[in-house]
Structure formats: structure tokens, C-alpha cells
MARVEXVEX-287123 format. One record per residue: residue number from 1; residue in three letters; chain; x, y, z of N, C-alpha, C in turn. Coordinates in pm, 1 decimal, always signed. Example, Ala and Ser with C-alpha at 12.3 -4.5 7.8 and 13.67 -1.06 7.14 Angstrom:
// MARVEXVEX-287123
+-----+-----+----+----------+----------+----------+----------+----------+----------+----------+----------+----------+
!   i !  aa ! ch !      n.x !      n.y !      n.z !     ca.x !     ca.y !     ca.z !      c.x !      c.y !      c.z !
+-----+-----+----+----------+----------+----------+----------+----------+----------+----------+----------+----------+
!   1 ! Ala !  A !  +1319.0 !   -569.0 !   +780.0 !  +1230.0 !   -450.0 !   +780.0 !  +1320.0 !   -330.0 !   +780.0 !
!   2 ! Ser !  A !  +1285.0 !   -225.0 !   +708.0 !  +1367.0 !   -106.0 !   +714.0 !  +1290.0 !     +3.0 !   +787.0 !
+-----+-----+----+----------+----------+----------+----------+----------+----------+----------+----------+----------+
END
This chain:
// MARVEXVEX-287123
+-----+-----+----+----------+----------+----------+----------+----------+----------+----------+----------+----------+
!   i !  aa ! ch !      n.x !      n.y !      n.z !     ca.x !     ca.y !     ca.z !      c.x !      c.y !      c.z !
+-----+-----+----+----------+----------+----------+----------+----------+----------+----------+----------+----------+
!   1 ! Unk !  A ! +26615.4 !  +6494.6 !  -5268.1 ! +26536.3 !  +6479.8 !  -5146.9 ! +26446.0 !  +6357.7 !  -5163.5 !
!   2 ! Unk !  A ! +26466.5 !  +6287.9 !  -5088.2 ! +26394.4 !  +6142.6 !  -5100.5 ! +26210.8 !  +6182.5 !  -5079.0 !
!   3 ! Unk !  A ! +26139.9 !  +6084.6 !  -5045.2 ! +25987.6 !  +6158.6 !  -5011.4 ! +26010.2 !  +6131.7 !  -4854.1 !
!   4 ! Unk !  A ! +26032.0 !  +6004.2 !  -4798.1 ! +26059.9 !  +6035.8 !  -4643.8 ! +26083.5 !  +6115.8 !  -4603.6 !
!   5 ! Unk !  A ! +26168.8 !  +6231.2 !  -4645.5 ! +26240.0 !  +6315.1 !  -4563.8 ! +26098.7 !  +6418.7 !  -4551.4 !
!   6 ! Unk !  A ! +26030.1 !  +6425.9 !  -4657.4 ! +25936.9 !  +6565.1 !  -4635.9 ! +25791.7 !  +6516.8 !  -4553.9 !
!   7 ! Unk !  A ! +25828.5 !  +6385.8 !  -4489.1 ! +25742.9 !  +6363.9 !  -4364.9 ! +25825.1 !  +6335.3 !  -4235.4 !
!   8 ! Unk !  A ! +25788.7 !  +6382.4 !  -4132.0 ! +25887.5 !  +6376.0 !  -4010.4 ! +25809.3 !  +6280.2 !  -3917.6 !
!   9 ! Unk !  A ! +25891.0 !  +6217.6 !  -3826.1 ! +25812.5 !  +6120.8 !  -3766.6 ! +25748.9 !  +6195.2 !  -3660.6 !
!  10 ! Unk !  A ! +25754.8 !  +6328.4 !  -3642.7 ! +25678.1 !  +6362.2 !  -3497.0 ! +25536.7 !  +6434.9 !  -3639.0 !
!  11 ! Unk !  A ! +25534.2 !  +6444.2 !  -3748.9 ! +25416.4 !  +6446.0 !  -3837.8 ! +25335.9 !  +6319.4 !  -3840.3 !
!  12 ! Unk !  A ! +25399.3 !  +6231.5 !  -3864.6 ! +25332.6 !  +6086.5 !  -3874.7 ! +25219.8 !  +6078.4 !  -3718.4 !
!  13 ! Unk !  A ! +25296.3 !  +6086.4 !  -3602.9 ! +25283.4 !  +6055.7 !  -3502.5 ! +25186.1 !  +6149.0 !  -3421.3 !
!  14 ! Unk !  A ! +25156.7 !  +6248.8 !  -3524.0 ! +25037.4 !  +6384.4 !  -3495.4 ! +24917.3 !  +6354.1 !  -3546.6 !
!  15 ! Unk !  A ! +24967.3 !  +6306.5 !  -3711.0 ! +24831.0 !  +6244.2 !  -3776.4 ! +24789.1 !  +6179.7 !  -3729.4 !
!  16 ! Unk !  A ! +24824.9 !  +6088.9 !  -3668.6 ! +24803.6 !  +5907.8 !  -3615.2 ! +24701.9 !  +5920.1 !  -3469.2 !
!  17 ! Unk !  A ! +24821.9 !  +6056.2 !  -3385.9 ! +24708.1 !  +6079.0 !  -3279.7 ! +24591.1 !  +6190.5 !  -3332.1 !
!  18 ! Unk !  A ! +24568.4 !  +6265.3 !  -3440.4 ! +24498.0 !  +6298.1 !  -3458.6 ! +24359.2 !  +6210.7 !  -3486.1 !
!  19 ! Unk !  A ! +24383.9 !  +6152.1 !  -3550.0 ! +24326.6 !  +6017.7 !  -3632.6 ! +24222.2 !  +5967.2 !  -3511.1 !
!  20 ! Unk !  A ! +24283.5 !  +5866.8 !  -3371.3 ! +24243.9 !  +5856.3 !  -3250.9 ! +24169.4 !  +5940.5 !  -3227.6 !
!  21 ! Unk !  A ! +24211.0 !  +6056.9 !  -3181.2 ! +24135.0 !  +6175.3 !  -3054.0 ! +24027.8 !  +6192.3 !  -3178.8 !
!  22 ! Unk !  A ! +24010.6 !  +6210.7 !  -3289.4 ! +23872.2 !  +6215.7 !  -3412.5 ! +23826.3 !  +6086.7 !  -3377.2 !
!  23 ! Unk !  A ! +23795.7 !  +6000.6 !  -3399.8 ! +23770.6 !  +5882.9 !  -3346.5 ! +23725.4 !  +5873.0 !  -3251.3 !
!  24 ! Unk !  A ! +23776.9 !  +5888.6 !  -3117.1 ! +23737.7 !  +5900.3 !  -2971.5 ! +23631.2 !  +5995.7 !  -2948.8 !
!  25 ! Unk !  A ! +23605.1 !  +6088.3 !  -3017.2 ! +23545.3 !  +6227.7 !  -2966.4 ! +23419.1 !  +6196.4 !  -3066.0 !
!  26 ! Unk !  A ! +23439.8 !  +6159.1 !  -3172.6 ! +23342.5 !  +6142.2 !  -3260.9 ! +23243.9 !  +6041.7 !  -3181.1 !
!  27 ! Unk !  A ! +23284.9 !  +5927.9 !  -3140.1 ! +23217.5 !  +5799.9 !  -3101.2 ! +23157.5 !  +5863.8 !  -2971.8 !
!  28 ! Unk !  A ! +23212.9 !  +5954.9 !  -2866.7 ! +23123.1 !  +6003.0 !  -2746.1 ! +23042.2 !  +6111.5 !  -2764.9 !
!  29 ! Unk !  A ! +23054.4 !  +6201.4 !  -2900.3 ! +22916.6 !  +6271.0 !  -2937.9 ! +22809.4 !  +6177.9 !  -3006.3 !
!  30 ! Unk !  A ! +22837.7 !  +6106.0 !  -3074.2 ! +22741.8 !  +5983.0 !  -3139.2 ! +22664.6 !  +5918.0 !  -3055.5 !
!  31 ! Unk !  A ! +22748.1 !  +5848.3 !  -2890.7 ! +22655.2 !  +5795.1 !  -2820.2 ! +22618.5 !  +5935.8 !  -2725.5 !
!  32 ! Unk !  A ! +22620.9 !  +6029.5 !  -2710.5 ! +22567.5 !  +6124.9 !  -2614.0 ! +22480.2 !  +6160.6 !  -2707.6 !
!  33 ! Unk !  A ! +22474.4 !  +6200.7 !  -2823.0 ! +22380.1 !  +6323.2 !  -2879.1 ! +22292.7 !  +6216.6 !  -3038.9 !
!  34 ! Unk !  A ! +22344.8 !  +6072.0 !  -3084.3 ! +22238.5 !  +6041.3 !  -3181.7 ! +22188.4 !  +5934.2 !  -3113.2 !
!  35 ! Unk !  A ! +22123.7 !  +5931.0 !  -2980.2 ! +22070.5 !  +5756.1 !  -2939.5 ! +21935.9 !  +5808.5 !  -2920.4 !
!  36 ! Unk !  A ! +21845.2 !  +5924.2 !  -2908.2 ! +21731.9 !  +5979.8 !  -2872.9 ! +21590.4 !  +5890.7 !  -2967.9 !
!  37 ! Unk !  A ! +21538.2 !  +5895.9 !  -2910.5 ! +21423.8 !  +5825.3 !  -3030.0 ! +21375.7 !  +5864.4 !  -3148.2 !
!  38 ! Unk !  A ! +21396.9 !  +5966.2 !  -3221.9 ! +21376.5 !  +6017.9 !  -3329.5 ! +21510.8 !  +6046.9 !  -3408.4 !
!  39 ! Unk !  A ! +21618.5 !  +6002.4 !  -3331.7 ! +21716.7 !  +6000.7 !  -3416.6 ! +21824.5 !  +5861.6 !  -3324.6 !
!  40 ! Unk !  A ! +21867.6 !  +5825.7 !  -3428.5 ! +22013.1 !  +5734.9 !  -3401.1 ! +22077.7 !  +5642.2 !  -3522.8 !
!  41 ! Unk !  A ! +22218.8 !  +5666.0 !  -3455.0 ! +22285.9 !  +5623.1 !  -3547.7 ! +22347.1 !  +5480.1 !  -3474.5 !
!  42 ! Unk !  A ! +22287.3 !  +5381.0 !  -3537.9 ! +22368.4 !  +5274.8 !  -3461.6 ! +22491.1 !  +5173.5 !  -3510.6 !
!  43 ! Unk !  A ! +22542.0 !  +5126.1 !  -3414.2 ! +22685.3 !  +5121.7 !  -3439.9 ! +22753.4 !  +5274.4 !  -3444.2 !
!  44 ! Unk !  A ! +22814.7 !  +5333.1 !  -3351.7 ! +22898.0 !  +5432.4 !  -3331.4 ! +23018.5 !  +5433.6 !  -3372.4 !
!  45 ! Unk !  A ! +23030.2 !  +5319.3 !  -3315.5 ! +23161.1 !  +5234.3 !  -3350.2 ! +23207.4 !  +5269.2 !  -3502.3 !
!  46 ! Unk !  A ! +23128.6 !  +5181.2 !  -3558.7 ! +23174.8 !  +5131.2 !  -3706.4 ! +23145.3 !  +5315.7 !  -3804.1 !
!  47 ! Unk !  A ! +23073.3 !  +5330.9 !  -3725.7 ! +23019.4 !  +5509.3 !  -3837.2 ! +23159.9 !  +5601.8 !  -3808.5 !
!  48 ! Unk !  A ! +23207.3 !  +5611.6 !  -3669.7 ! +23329.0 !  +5675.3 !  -3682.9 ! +23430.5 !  +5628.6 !  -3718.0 !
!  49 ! Unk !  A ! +23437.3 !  +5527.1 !  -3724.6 ! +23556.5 !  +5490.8 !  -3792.3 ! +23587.7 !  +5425.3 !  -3909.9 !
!  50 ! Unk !  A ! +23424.3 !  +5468.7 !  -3997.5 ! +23424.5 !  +5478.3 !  -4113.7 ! +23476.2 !  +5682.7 !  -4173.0 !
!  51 ! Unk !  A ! +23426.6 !  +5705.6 !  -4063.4 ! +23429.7 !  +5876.0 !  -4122.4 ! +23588.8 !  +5915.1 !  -4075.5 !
!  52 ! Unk !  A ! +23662.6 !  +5838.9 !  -3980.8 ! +23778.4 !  +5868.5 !  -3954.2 ! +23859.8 !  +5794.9 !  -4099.9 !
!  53 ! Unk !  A ! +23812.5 !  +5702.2 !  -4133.9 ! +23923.3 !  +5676.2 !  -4251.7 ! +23881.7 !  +5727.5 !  -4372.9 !
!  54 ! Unk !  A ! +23754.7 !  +5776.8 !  -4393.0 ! +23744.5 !  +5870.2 !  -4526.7 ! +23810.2 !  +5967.5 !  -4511.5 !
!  55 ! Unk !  A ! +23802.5 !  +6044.2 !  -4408.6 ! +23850.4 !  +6196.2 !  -4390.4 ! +23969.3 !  +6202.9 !  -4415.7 !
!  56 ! Unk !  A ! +24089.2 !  +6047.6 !  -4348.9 ! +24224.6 !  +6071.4 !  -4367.8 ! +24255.0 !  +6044.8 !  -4534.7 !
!  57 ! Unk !  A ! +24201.8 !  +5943.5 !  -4562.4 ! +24196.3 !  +5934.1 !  -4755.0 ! +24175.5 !  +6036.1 !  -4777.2 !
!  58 ! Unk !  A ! +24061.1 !  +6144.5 !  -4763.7 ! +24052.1 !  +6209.1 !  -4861.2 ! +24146.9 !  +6374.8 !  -4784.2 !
!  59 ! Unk !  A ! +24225.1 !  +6355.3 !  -4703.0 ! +24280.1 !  +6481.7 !  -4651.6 ! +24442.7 !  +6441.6 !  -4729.7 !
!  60 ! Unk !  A ! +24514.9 !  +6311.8 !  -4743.2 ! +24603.5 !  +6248.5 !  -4832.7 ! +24593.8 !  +6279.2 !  -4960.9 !
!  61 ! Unk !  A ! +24472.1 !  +6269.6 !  -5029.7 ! +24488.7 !  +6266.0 !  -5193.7 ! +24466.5 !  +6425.9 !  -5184.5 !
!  62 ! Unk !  A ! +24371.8 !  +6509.7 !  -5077.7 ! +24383.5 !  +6647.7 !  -5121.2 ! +24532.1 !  +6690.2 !  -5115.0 !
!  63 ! Unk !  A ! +24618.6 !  +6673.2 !  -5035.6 ! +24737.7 !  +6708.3 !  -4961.3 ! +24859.0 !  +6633.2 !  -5070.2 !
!  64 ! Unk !  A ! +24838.1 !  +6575.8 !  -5200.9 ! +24916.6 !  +6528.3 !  -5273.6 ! +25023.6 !  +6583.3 !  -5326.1 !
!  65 ! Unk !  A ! +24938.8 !  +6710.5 !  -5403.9 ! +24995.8 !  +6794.9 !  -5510.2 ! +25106.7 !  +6860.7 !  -5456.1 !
!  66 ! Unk !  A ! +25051.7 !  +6896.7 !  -5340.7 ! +25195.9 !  +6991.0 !  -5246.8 ! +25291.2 !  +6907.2 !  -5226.6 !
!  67 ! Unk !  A ! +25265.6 !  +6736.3 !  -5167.5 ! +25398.9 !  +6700.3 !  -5113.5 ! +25486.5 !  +6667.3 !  -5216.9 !
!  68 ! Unk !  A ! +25474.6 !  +6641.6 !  -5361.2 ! +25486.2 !  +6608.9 !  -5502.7 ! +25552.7 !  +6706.1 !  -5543.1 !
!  69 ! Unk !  A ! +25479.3 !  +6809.3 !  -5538.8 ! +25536.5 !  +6951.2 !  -5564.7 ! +25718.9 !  +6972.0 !  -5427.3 !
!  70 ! Unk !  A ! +25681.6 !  +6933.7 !  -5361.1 ! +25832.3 !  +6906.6 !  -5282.9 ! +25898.6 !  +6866.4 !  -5266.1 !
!  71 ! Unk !  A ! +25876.5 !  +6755.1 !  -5312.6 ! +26015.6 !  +6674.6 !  -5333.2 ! +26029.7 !  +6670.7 !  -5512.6 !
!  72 ! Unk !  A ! +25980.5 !  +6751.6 !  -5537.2 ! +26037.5 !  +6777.5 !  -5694.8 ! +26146.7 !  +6920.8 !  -5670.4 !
!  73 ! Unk !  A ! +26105.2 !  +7002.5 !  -5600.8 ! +26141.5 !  +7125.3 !  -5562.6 ! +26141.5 !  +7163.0 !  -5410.5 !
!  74 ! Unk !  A ! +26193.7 !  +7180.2 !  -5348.3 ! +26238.1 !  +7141.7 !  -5217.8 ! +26220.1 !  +7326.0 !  -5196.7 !
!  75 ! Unk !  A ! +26211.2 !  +7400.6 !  -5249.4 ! +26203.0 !  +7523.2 !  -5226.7 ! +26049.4 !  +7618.4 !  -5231.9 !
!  76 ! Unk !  A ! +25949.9 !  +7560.0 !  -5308.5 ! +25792.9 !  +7515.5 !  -5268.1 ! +25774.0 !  +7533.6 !  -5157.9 !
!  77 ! Unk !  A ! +25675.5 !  +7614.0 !  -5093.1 ! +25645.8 !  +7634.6 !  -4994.0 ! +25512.4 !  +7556.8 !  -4961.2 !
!  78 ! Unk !  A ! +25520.3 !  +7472.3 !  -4860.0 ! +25394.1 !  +7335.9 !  -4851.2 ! +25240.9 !  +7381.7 !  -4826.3 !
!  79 ! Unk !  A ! +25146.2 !  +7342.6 !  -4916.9 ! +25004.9 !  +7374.6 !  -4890.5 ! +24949.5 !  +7242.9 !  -4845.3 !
!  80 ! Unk !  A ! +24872.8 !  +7214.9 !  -4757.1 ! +24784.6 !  +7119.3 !  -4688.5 ! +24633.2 !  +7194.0 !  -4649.0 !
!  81 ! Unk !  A ! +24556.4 !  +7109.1 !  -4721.7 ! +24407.5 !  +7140.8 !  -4665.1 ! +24393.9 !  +7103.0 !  -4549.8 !
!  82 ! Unk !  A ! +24330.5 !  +7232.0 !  -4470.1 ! +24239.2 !  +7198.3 !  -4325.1 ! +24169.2 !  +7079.3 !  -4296.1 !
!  83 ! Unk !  A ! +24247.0 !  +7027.3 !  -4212.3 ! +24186.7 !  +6885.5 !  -4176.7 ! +24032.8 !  +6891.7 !  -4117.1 !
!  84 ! Unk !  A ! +24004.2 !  +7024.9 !  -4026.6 ! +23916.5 !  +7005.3 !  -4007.3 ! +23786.5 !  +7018.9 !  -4101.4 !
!  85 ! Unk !  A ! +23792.6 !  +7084.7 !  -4194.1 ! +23736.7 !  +7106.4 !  -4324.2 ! +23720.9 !  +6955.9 !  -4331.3 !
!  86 ! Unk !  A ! +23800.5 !  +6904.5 !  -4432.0 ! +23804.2 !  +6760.5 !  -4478.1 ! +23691.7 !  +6647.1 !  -4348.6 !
!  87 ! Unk !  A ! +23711.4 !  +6673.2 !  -4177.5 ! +23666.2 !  +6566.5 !  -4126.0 ! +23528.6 !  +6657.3 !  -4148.4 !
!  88 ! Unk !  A ! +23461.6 !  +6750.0 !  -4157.2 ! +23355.8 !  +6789.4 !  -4142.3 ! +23263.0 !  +6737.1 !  -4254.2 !
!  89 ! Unk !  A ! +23302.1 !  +6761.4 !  -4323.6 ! +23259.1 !  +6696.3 !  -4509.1 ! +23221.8 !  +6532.1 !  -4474.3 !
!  90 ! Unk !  A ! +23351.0 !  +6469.3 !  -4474.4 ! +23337.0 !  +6340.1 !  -4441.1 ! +23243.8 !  +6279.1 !  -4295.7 !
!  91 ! Unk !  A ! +23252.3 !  +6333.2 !  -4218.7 ! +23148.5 !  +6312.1 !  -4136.7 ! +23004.7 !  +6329.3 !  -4157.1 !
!  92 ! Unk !  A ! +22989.0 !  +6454.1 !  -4267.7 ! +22864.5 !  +6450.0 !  -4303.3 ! +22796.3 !  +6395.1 !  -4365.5 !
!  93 ! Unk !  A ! +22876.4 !  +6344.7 !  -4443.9 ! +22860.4 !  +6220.7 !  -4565.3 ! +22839.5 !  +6079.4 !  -4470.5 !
!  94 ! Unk !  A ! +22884.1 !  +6051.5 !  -4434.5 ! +22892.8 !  +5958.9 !  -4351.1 ! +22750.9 !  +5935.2 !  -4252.5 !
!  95 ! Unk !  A ! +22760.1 !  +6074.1 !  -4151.8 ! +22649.1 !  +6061.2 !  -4065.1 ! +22515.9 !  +6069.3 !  -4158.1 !
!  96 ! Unk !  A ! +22499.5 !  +6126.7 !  -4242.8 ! +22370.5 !  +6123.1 !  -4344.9 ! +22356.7 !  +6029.2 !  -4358.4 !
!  97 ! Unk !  A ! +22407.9 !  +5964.1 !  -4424.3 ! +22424.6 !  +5769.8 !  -4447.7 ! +22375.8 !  +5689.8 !  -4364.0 !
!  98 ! Unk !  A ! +22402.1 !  +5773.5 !  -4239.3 ! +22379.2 !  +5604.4 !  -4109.1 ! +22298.0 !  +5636.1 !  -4023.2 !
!  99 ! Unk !  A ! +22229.8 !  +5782.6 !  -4040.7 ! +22092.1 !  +5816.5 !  -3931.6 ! +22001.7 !  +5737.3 !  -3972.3 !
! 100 ! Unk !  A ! +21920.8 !  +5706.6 !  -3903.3 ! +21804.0 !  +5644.0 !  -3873.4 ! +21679.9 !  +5759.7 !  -3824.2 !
! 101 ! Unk !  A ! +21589.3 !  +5806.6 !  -3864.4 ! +21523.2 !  +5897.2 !  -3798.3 ! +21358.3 !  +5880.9 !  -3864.6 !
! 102 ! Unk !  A ! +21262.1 !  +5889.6 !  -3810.8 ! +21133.0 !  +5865.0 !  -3845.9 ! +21094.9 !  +6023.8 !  -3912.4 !
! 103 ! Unk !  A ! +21209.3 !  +6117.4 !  -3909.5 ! +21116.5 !  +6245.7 !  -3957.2 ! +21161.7 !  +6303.5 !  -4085.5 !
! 104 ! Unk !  A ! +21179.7 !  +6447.7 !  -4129.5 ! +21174.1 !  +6433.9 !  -4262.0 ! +21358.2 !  +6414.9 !  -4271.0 !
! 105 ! Unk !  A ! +21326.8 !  +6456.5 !  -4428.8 ! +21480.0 !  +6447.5 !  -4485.9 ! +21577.6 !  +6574.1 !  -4449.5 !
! 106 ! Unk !  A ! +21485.4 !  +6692.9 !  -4454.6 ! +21552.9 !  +6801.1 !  -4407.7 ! +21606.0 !  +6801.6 !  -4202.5 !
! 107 ! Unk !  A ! +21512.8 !  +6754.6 !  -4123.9 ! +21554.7 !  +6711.6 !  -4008.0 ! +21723.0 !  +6639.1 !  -4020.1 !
! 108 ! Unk !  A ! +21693.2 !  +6567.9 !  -4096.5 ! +21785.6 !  +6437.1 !  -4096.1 ! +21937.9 !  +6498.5 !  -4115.0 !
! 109 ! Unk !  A ! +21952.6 !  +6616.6 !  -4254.2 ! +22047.6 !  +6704.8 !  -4273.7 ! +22078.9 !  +6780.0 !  -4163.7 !
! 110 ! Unk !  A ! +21969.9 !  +6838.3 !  -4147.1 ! +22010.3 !  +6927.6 !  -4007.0 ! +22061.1 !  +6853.9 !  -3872.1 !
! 111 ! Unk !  A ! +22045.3 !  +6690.8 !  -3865.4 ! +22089.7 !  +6628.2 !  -3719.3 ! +22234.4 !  +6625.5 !  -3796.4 !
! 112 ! Unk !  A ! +22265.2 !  +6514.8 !  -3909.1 ! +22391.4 !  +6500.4 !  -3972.1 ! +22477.7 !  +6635.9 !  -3944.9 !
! 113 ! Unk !  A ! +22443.7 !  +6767.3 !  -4011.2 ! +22541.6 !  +6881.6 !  -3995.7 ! +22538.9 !  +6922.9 !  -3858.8 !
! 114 ! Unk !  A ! +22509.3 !  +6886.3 !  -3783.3 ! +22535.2 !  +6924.7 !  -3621.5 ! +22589.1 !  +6840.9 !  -3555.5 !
! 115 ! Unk !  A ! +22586.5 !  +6747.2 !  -3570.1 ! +22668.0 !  +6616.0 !  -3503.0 ! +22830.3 !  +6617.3 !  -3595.0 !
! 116 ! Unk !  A ! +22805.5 !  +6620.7 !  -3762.3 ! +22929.4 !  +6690.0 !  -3814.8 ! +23034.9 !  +6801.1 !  -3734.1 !
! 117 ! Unk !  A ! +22949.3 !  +6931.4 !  -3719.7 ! +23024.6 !  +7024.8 !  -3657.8 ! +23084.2 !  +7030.0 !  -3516.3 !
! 118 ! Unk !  A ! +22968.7 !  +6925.4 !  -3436.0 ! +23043.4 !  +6858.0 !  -3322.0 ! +23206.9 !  +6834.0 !  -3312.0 !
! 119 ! Unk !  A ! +23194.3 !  +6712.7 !  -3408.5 ! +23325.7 !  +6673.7 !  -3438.3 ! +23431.7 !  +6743.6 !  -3509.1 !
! 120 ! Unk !  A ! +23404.3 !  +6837.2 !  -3558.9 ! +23500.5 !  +6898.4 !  -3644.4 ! +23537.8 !  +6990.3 !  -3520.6 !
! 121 ! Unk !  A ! +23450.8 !  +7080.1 !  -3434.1 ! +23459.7 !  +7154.3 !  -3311.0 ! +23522.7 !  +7100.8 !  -3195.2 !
! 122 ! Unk !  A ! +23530.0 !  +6979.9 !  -3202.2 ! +23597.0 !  +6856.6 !  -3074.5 ! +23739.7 !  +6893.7 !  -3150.3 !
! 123 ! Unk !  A ! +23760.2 !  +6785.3 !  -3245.0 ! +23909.6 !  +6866.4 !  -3322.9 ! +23985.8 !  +7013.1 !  -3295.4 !
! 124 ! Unk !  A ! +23894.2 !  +7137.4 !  -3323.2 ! +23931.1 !  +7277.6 !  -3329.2 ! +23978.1 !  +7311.6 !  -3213.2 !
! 125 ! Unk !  A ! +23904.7 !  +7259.9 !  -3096.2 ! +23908.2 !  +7280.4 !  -2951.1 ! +24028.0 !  +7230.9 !  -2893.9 !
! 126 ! Unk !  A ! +24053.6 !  +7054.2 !  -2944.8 ! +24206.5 !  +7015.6 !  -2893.0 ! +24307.1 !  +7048.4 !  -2973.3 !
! 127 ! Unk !  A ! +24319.6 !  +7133.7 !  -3092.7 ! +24421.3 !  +7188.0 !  -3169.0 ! +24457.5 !  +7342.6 !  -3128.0 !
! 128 ! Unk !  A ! +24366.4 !  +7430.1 !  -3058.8 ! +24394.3 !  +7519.0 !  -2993.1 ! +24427.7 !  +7525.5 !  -2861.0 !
! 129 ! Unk !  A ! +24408.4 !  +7424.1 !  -2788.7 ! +24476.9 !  +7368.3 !  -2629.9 ! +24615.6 !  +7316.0 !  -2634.5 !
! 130 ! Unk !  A ! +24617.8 !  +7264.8 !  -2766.2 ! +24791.8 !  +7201.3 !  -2805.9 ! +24817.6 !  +7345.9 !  -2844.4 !
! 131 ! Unk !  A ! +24787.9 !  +7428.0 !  -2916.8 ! +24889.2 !  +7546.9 !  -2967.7 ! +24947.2 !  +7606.7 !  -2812.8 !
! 132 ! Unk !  A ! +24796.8 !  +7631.2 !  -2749.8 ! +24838.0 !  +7738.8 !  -2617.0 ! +24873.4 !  +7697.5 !  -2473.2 !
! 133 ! Unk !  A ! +24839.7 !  +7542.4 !  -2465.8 ! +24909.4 !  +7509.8 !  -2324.6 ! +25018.2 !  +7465.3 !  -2345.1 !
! 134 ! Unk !  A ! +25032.9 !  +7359.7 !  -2478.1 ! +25164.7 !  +7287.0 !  -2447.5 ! +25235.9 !  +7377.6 !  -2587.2 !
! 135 ! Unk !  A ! +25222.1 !  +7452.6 !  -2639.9 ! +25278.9 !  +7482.0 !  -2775.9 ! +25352.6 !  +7437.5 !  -2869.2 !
! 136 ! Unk !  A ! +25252.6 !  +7302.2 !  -2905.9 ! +25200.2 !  +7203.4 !  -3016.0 ! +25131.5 !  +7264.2 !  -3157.4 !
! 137 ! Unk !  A ! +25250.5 !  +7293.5 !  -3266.9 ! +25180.5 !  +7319.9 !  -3372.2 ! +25129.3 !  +7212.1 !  -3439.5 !
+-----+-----+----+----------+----------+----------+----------+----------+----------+----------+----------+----------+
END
């Protein structure tokens, strides 16, 4: 079994729009919910799509062992970590990094993990509309 084969192009083409719609959704909670005067993150732009390419790095190197494990053994049954897990982490890391806020440090965690769960919840929301309208696993 070659390694191509244990990626399909309608996989590629899920990640890829996954990748986007994280991206897209991330950047319109960023400018709706961090531009307030005691908090913002500027450049939206560049913060999500710094946290969109950590998340996919680090959802790849988590997601290694399994695909490795399958094309060694084709009879392996495939494990992949929750992407949304992975963008939540990475977003938090990320949004911690790039707030701007005049108040304390604990504020600052608490804006980061809510603007995090935003995005990870934007994700959850269009992955359960693909299961049940169009039945998109």
C-alpha cells in the first residue's frame, strides 16, 4: 500500500476546506468580539492564520503514528486526534500571544479561552450541519 492511497482526495479536499471555514470564522469572531477597548487583538488577519497553520502542523504530527501505523499494516484500524481539540489549544496559544489588554493577566486568559472556544464552537457547529443536512462525515 503506497502512503497516497491512505489519503483520499475528497480527505485532502475536507482538510483544506476545513482549514478556510477555521480561518474565516476565526477572523469574524476576532473582529466582532477582540476590537473593544480593553481588549484587542490586532491584525486578525495574520493571528488566524497563524493559529490556522499551527493547529494543522500540530493536528499532522499528532495524526502521524496512525497513518505510519497503516501503511505498514493496512489492517490497523486509523486513530486521528480531534481537530477541534488541536484548533482550541492552538488558538489559545496563539490568542494569548497577540491580546493586547490594559488589565490583568488572568483577564487576558480568560478573553484568550473564550475567543479560543469561539472558534473551536464555529468548527463543532459546521461539522454537525455537514453530518445532518448534507451527510458529510
Amino acid at each position: 500500500m503506497a502512503v497516497l492511497e491512505v489519503f483520499s482526495m475528497q480527505a485532502i479536499f475536507m482538510a483544506l476546506a476545513a482549514l478556510i471555514y477555521v480561518f474565516a470564522a476565526g477572523w469574524l469572531v476576532l473582529k466582532m468580539f477582540a476590537q473593544s477597548a480593553d481588549k484587542v487583538i490586532n491584525k486578525p488577519v495574520v493571528t488566524m492564520l497563524q493559529a490556522a497553520i499551527l493547529s494543522g502542523i500540530v493536528f499532522v504530527l499528532a495524526s502521524v503514528p496512525s497513518f505510519v501505523a497503516r501503511v505498514v499494516n493496512p489492517e490497523i484500524l486509523p486513530f486521528t486526534m480531534p481537530y477541534s481539540i488541536v484548533l482550541f489549544a492552538a488558538c489559545f496559544i496563539v490568542f494569548i500571544q497577540k491580546l493586547e489588554s490594559k488589565r490583568s493577566g488572568w483577564y487576558q486568559a480568560a478573553v484568550a479561552l473564550w475567543l479560543a472556544a469561539m472558534v473551536s464552537a464555529a468548527l463543532i457547529v459546521a461539522q454537525l450541519l455537514l453530518k445532518t443536512v448534507f451527510g458529510i462525515n
